[in-house]
C-alpha positions, 0 to 999 in steps of 0.5 A, spaced: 063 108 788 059 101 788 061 101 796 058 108 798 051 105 794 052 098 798 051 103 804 046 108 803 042 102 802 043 099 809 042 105 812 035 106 808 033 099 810 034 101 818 028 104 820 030 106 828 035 111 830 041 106 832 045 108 839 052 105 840 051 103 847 055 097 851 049 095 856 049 088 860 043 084 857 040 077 859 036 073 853 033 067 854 029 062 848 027 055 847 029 051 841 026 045 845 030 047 851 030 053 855 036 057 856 039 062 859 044 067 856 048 074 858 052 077 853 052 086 852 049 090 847 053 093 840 048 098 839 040 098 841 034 101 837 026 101 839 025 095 834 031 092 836 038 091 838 045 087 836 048 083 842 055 081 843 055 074 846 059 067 847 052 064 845 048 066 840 040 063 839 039 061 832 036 065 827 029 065 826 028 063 834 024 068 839 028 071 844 026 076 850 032 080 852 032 084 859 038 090 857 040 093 864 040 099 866 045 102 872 041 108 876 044 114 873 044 116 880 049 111 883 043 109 887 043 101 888 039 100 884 037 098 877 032 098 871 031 092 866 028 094 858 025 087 856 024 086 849 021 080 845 023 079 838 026 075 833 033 073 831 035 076 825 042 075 823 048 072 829 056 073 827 060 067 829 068 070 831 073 067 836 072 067 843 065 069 841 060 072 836 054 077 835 046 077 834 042 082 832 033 081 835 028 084 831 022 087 836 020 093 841 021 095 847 016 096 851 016 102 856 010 097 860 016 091 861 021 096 865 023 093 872 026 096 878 031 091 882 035 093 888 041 090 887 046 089 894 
């Protein structure tokens, strides 16, 4: 019973409607030292998103993540949703880890790219 309580409360706790997709993303931070990272998302949400990586940003650091999109259409092209935020939380396992942002995507920061 005491775990069917524990996860009631974290799905109270999330105010955005999940959606387990496993997209590519860039990210990048600055913790004194630009850097540049790829990885993919677990799940993503309007305010955020859980990215798989071998690097994770340390928590509490800003982050812009760029999550790519293939044309539905099979086209060569492709979309980037970028969203600026906070790192919340990073899992650390073997061969990798895993870092949840807190932030918003922005419809105004879509982006096509032709990809060849």
């Amino acid at each position: 019973m005491h775990l069917l309580l524990m996860k009631e409360r974290k799905l109270l706790r999330r105010s955005a409607v999940r959606y387990k997709l496993q997209l590519p993303v860039i990210f990048y931070w600055n913790d004194g030292v630009e850097h540049t990272a790829g990885g993919f998302t677990c799940d993503v949400a309007l305010n955020g998103a859980l990215i798989q990586s071998a690097v994770c940003p340390p928590i509490g650091c800003d982050v812009r993540i760029e999550v790519l999109i293939p044309s539905p259409d099979l086209r060569k092209e492709q979309l980037r949703i970028q969203c600026s935020g906070k790192v919340t939380r990073a899992l650390s396992y073997s061969g990798g880890g895993s870092f949840g942002v807190r932030g918003y995507f922005d419809d105004d920061h879509i982006t096509r790219q032709i990809v060849v």
